[in-house]
N, C-alpha and C positions, 0 to 999 in steps of 0.2 A: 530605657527598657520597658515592654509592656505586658504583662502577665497576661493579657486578652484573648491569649492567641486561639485562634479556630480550630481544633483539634483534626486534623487530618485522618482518615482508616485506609485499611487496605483496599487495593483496587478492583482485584478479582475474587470474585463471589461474593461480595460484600459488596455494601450501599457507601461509594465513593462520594465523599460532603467535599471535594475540591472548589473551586471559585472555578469559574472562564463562562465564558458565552461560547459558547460557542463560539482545443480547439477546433470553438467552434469553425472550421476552413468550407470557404465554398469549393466545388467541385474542380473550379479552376484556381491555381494559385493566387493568395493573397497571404496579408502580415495582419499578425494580431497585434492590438494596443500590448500585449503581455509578453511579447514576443515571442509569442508559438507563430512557426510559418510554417506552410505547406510543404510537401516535397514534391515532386515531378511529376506524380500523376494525375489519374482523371477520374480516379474514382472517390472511394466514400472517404471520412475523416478518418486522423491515421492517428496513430495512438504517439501522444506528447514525449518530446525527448528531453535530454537533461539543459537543455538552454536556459538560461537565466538572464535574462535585461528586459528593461524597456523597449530598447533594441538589441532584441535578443537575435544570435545568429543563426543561419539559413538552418534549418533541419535537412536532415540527412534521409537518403530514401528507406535507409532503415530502421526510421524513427528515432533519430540520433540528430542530438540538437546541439546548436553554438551555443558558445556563452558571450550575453550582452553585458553591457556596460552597467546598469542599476535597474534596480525592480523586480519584476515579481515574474516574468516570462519563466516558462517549462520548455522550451524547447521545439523542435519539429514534429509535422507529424509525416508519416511516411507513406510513401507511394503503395499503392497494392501488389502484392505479389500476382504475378502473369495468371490470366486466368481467372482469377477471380476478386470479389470486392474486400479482400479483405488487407490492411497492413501485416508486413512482419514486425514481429517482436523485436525487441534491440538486443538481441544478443538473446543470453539466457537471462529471461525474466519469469517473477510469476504477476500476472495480470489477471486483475478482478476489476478492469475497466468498464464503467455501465456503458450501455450501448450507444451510439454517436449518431447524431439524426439533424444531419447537415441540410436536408431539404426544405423549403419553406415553409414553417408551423411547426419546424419538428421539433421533439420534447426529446433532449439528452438524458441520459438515465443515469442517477445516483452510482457512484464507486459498491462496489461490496465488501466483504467480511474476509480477512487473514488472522485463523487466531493460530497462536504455534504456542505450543506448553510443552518443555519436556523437565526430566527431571535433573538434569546439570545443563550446559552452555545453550543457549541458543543465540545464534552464529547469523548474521545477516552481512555476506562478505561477497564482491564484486571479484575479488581472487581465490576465490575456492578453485580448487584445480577442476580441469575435465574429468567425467568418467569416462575409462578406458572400457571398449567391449570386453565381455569373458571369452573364455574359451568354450566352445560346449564341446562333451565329450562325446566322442564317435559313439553313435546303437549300440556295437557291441553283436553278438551273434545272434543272442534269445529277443528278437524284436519280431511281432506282427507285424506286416506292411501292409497299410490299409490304404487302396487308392478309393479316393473322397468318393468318388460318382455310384463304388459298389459298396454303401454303406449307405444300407436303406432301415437300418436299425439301429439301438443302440448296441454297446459291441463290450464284451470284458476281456482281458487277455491277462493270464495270469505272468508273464513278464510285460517288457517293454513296448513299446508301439509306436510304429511312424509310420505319419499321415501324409498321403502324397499329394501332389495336385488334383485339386477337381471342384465338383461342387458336388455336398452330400446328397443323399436322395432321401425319400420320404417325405411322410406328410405327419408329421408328431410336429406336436410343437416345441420341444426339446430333445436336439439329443445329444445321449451321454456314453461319453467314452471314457470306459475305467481301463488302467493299466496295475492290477492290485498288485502288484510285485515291480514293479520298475520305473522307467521314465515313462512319459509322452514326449515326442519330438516334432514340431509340424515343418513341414516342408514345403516349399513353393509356395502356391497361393492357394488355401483353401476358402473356398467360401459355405454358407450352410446356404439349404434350401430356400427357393422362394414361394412361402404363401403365398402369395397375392396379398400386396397391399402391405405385408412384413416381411420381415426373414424369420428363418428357426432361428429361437434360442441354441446354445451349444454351451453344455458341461462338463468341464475335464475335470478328472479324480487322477491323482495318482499317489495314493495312502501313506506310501512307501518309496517313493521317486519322487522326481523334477519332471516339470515343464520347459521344454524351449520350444519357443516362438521362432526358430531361424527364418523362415521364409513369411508368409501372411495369413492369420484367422479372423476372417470376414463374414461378420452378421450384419454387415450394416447395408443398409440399402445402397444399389452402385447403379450402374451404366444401364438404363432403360429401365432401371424402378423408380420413375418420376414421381418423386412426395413419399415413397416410401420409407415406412420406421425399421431402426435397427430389432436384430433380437440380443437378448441378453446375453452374456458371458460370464460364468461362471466357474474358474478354476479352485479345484481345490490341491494342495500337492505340500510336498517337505520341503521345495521352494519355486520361484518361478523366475524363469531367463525370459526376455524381450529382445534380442539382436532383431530384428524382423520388425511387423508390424501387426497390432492385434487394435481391430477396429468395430465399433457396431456403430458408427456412425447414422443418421439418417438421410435418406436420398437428397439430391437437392432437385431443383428446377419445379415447376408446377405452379398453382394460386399459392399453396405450403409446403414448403420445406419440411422431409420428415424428423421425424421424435428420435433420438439415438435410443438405444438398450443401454440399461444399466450395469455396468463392468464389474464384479468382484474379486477380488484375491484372497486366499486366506492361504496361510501357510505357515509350517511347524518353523522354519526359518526364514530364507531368504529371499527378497525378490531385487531385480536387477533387471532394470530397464536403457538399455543403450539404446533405443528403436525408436518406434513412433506407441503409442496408445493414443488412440483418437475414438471418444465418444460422444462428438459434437453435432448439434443439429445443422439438418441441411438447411443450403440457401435455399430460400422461394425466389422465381422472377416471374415477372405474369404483368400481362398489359392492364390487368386490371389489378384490384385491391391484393395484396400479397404479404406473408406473413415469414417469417424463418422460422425453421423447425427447432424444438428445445434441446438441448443438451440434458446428456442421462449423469450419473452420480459415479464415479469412478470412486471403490473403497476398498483398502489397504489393508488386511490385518496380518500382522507377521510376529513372530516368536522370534527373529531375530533380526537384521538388518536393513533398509531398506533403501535403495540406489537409485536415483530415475537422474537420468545423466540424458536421458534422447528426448521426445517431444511430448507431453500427453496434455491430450486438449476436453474440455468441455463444456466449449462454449458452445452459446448460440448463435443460430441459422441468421447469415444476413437476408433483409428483404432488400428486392432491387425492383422498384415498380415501375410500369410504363405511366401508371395512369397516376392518382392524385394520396393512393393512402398503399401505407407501407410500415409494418409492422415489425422487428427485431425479434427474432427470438430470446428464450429464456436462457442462458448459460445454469449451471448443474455446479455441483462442489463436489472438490476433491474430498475424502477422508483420510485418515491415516491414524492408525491405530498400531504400536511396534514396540517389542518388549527391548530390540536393539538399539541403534543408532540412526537413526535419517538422516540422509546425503538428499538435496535437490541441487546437483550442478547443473541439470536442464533445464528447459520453461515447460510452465503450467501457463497455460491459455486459458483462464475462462471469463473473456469477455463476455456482456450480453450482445447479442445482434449489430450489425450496422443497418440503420433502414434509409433510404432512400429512395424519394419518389419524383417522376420527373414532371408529372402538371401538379399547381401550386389549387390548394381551396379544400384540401382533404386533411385528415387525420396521420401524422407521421411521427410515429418514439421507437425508439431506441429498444434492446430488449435487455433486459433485469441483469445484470450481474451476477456473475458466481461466486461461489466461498472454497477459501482452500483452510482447513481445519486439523490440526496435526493434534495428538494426544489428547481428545476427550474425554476416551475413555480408558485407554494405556499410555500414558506419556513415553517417548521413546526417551531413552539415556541423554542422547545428547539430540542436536537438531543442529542443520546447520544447512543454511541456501545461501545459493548465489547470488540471486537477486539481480535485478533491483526488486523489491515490490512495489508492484505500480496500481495501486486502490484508486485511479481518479474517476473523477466524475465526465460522466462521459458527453462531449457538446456538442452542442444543440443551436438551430437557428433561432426557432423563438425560447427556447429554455436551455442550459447546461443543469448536466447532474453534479449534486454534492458529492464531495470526498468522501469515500470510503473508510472500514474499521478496522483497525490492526492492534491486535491484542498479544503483545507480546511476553511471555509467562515462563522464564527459567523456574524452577521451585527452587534449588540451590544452588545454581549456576548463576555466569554473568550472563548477560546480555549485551552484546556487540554489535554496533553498527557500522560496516566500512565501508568503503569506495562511492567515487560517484553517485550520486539521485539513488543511493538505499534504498530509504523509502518515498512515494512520494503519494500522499494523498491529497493532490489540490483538486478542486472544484470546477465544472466545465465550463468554458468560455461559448458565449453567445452574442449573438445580437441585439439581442434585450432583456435577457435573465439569466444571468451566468449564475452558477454554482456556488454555495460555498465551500469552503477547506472541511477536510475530514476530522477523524480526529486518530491519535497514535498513544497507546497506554506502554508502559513498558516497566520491566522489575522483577527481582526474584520476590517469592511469595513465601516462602518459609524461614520463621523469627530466627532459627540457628545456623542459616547462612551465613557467611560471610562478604559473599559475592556483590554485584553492583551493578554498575550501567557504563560503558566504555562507549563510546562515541569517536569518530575515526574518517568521518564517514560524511555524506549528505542526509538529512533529514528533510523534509517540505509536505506544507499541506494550505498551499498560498488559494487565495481566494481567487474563483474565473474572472475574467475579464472583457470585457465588451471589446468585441472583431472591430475590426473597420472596417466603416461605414455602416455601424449601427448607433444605438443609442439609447442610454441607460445609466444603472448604479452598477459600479460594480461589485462584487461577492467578496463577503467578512472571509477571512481566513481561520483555518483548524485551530485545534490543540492539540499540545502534546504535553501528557503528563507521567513523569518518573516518581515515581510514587513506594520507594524504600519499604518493604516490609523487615528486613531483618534490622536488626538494631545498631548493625559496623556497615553495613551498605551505603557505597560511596558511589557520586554518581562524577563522570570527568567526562569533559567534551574538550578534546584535544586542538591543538592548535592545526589549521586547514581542515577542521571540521566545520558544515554550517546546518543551522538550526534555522528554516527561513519560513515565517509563519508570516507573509506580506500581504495584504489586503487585496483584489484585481482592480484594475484600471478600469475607469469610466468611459464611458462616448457620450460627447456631443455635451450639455450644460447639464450631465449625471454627477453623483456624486461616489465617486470611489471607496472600495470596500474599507473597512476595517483590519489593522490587525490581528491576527490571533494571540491565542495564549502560551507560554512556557513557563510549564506549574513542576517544579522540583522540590520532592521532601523527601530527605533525610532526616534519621535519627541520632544516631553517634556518627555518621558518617559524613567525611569530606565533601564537599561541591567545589570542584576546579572548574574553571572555565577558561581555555586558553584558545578557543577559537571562536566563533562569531556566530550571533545568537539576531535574527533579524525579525522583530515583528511591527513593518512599518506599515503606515498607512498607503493606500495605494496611491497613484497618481493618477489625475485628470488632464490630459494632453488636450482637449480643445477646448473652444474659448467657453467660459460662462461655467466650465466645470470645477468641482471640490474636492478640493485633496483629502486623502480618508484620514480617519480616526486613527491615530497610533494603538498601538496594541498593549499588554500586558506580559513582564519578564516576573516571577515571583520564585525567591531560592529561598526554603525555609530547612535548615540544618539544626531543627531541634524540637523534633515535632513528638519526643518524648518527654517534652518539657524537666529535663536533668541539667541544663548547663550551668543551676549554680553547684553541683557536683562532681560534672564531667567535664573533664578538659578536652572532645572527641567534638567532631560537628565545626569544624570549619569551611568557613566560604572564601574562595580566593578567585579573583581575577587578576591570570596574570599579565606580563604586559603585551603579550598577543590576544587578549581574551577582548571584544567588542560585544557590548550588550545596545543594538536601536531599535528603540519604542520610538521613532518618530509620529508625527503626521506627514500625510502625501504631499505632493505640490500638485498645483492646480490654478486657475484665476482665482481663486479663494485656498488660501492654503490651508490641509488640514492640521487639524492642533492634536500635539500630543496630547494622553490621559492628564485630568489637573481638574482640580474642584473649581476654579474659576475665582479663586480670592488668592491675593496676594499676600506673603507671609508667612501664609499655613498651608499644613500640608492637609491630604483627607485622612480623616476619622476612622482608624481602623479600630475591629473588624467592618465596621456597617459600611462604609465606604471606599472599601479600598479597591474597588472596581475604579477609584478614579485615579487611581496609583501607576504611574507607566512602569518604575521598576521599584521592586523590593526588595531588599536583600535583608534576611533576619534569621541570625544563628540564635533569637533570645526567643524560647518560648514563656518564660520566666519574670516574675520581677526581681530583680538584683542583679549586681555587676559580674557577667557570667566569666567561667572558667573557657567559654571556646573565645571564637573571635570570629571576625571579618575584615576582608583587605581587596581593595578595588586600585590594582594595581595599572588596570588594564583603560576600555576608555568604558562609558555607558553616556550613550546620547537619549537625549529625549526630544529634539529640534522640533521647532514649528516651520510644517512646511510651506514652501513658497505659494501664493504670498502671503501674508499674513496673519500666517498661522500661528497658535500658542505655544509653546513649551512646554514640557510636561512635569508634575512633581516627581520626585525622588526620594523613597525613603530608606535608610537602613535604621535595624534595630538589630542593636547588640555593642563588641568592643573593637576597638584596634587592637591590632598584635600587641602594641608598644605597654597597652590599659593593661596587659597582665604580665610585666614584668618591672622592674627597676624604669624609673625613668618616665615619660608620658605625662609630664606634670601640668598644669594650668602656671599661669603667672605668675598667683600668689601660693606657691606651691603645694596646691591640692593634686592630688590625681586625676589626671583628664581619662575619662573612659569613652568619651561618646566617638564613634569613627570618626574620620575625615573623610570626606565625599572623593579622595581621588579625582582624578582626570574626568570631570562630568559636563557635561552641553547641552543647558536646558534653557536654552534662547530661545524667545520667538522672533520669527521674521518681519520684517519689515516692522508693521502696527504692532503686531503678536505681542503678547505678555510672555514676560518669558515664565518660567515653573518654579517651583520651590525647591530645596532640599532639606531636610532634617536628619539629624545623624543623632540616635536615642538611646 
């Protein structure tokens, strides 16, 4: 038992003292060392699917990936949808993918920012059901009919209004159509005027009524406004329907892609999107230098519910260049602000840019990532998406971007993660500088919860990987940290759930990433572990290369320091539960974590960076009232060839240490664990690691 122990704080808003360190595809089909593969088409890189191996299997054209045999592969990336350079989404996702910059030089761009807070559940589930369209209700009698083309003003009508086909007229730079008694209803395709060079802004009021979208409200630059920027949309109303589509996207084609307008909602209750909302910047194409237009800020505030079940995007403009430099646009963040419930069973798009340019010797990145941000400033009740979320870092020929930030914040709710690649923030693969892993916070925040962290699900924030036929190191992988604020919060990672925190794979005599981290504190609360927890080092598949560094598993259940009080704060692996910190293989194998002496283990707190797994219910000196039980396996293997094994420590007791029985020889009471089912061999030459059980 060691009294030592490093005090842990909470995660959000407060200064976190945790320990961790912290595809790219060419235009024609090939396989990554990681096993991301291309899918069928000829355009730009397509956003990673759920694949996992070495030899990972074929991706899917819609971004939907095999699963391989071992390692650290994400999956495919997907062909472009018809028309343009862009992949679809795998389904319903939300994507804060940085921009992907597959041509020669080009600089992948960093994952972005998912922070979701609300104030009970927050729900990340691959089975959330469909939203069903609503019904909207007929005008009714008392309605203005306003055709778009004779509304060269703004307009009030003291009931209801509906807007017919056209494009409005004037030259304001906003106009506002109030319906102070009723609804607004749009019809067919309205678009607003065109300045030159923009569109009108357009603002709806309806004080005392709803909005519906049935047919299209269009500010954004379209069909013969080359480069041109959206105008803004600002609805204000008692709630707002989306069947339809409401867009200020910006024009694409030109040297720039234009600017979208920035989208508002505000609303005394509802909004409800079955449709499209698209405020993304346009693509540029241009034989010369060429840039994608930015994505504008799509933001949410409602008094009661909030639905988006269809498509709403705000990314940025890809650049497609003839010549040698090609720019990404910026993607734009979502907001969402709701005194109700939030539903996302649609996808959120906001990737940065795709850039690609076709002669090699110029300037080519990716563009900047979006954020989608739930409860800043009003947490909604409950929160709950489909998912997956896909934060990665977006790749790059000469560089991939790091993983992305997911900050996930019930205050008195659990936190759930299910189905399939939940989440996944790994790092971009390249040809010569892949990304690293992201990183993933997660936990309710308020002491009188009860609530906890339920895992169900996929988890990943694997380090990128060097493509074939390049050559390099490849990229450390993320963290993820459970980080218990209430005092009973348990955290359980179920059996067919995986935690895969794996290092990328190297090219050519590189040496392969690192494992990441998986940092768990509880206080009176359980840590189950019944399904598989992976933070290896990556592999080096050609000759002369070195297997990565294993990674760090740390479960600390007693980070109130009470267990010679509390009998609460158990650790259990049960016999489904797998914990490997290995090292990679390679011509040099890498070595699990291990201080390099035989016998002993490393010196905690100051070295337990050299520690592959910890397991410690004891923050305390004495023989505590919780326990620990490693029923399950925890490797720490040296990988081939020659790699070390890694140490293994627990601190705290056995079940057996706190009841009848559990004696030594000379019949004292044995308290120190048994190390369970553990594999801390090295290969071949490798030393193998230690364990201590304290």
């Amino acid at each position: 038992m060691n009294g030592n122990q490093t005090v842990m704080v909470g995660w959000l808003g407060r200064s976190a003292a945790v320990l961790g360190l912290l595809g790219l595809a060419a235009l024609a089909c090939s396989e990554s060392k990681s096993g991301k593969q291309v899918g069928a088409g000829s355009g730009g890189a397509g956003v990673p699917g759920a694949g996992m191996g070495m030899t990972g299997g074929a991706g899917g054209d819609d971004g939907s990936g095999g699963t391989g045999s071992t390692g650290t592969g994400t999956g495919g990336t997907g062909a472009p949808v018809a028309g343009t350079p862009w992949p679809a989404l795998p389904g319903a996702a939300v994507s804060v993918q940085g921009g992907a910059a597959p041509s020669p030089g080009g600089q992948g761009q960093p994952g972005g920012e998912v922070r979701l807070v609300a104030h009970g559940a927050v729900t990340i589930d691959g089975a959330l059901p469909a939203l069903a369209a609503p019904d909207v209700p007929p005008a009714g009698g008392d309605v203005m009919a306003l055709m778009a083309s004779a509304v060269t003003a703004d307009v009030t009508a003291p009931g209801s209004i509906r807007i017919e086909a056209g494009v409005l007229g004037g030259t304001d730079a906003v106009r506002t159509i109030t319906a102070s008694g009723g609804n607004i209803y749009v019809m067919g395709t309205v678009r607003s005027a065109d300045l030159g060079g923009a569109r009108q802004a357009i603002k709806l009021n309806a004080p005392g009524g709803d909005v519906f979208i049935v047919g299209s409200l269009d500010t954004g630059g379209g069909d013969g406004d080359t480069g041109a920027s959206g105008g803004t949309v600002d609805i204000t109303a008692r709630a707002v329907v989306v069947t339809g589509k409401l867009s200020s996207a910006g024009a694409g084609g030109g040297v720039t892609g234009g600017a979208a307008g920035a989208i508002t909602l505000k609303v005394n209750s509802s909004v409800t999107v079955t449709g499209v909302v698209d405020a993304s910047g346009g693509d540029g194409t241009s034989a010369a230098a060429t840039s994608g237009g930015a994505g504008a800020d799509v933001k949410i505030t409602a008094g009661g519910d909030i639905s988006l079940g269809g498509s709403l995007r705000v990314r940025g403009g890809a650049a497609t260049g003839k010549g040698a430099d090609a720019h990404g646009g910026a993607a734009a963040k979502l907001r969402i602000d709701c005194d109700g419930v939030v539903r996302i069973p649609g996808s959120v798009d906001a990737r940065g840019g795709i850039a690609t340019a076709m002669m090699a010797g110029g300037a080519v990145s990716g563009g900047v990532a979006g954020a989608v941000i739930v409860g800043e400033s009003a947490p909604p009740k409950e929160l709950a998406v489909r998912g997956p979320l896909l934060l990665l870092g977006g790749p790059g020929h000469a560089s991939g971007g790091k993983g992305g930030t997911a900050t996930l914040g019930p205050v008195d709710g659990t936190l759930t993660v299910a189905g399939p690649r939940a989440i996944d923030a790994s790092g971009g693969d390249s040809l010569a500088v892949p990304g690293i892993g992201g990183s993933i916070t997660g936990g309710p925040q308020r002491d009188a919860s009860t609530a906890g962290v339920h895992v169900t699900g996929d988890i990943f924030a694997n380090g990128g990987s060097i493509e074939t036929g390049g050559s390099g190191n490849g990229a450390e992988a993320g963290t993820v940290t459970f980080d218990m604020i209430p005092t009973l919060a348990s955290v359980a990672i179920d059996d067919g759930a995986h935690v895969r925190l794996d290092g990328g794979a190297s090219g050519g005599a590189g040496t392969a990433g690192g494992g990441g981290h998986l940092l768990v504190f509880t206080k009176d609360g359980d840590i189950t572990l019944a399904g598989t927890v992976s933070a290896r080092g990556g592999n080096a598949p050609d000759p002369g290369g070195v297997g990565g560094l294993g990674g760090q598993v740390y479960f600390f259940s007693d980070n109130n320091h009470n267990a010679l009080t509390s009998d609460k704060g158990d650790i259990l692996i049960t016999p489904t539960g797998v914990v490997d910190a290995s090292g990679g293989d390679g011509s040099v194998g890498g070595s699990a974590r291990n201080d390099g002496n035989a016998g002993v283990v490393p010196a905690f707190p100051d070295h337990q960076e050299q520690i592959s797994v910890f397991l410690n219910c004891d923050g305390v000196h004495g023989n505590t009232l919780n326990w620990l039980d490693n029923r399950g396996k925890v490797i720490a293997h040296g990988g081939a060839h020659d790699g070390s094994g890694g140490d293994v420590v627990y601190h705290g007791v056995s079940p057996s240490g706190n009841t009848a029985g559990g004696l030594n020889g000379n019949g004292t009471r044995n308290f120190s664990p048994p190390s369970g089912d553990i594999n801390i061999a090295g290969d071949g030459t490798g030393k193998p690691g230690d364990y201590r059980g304290q």
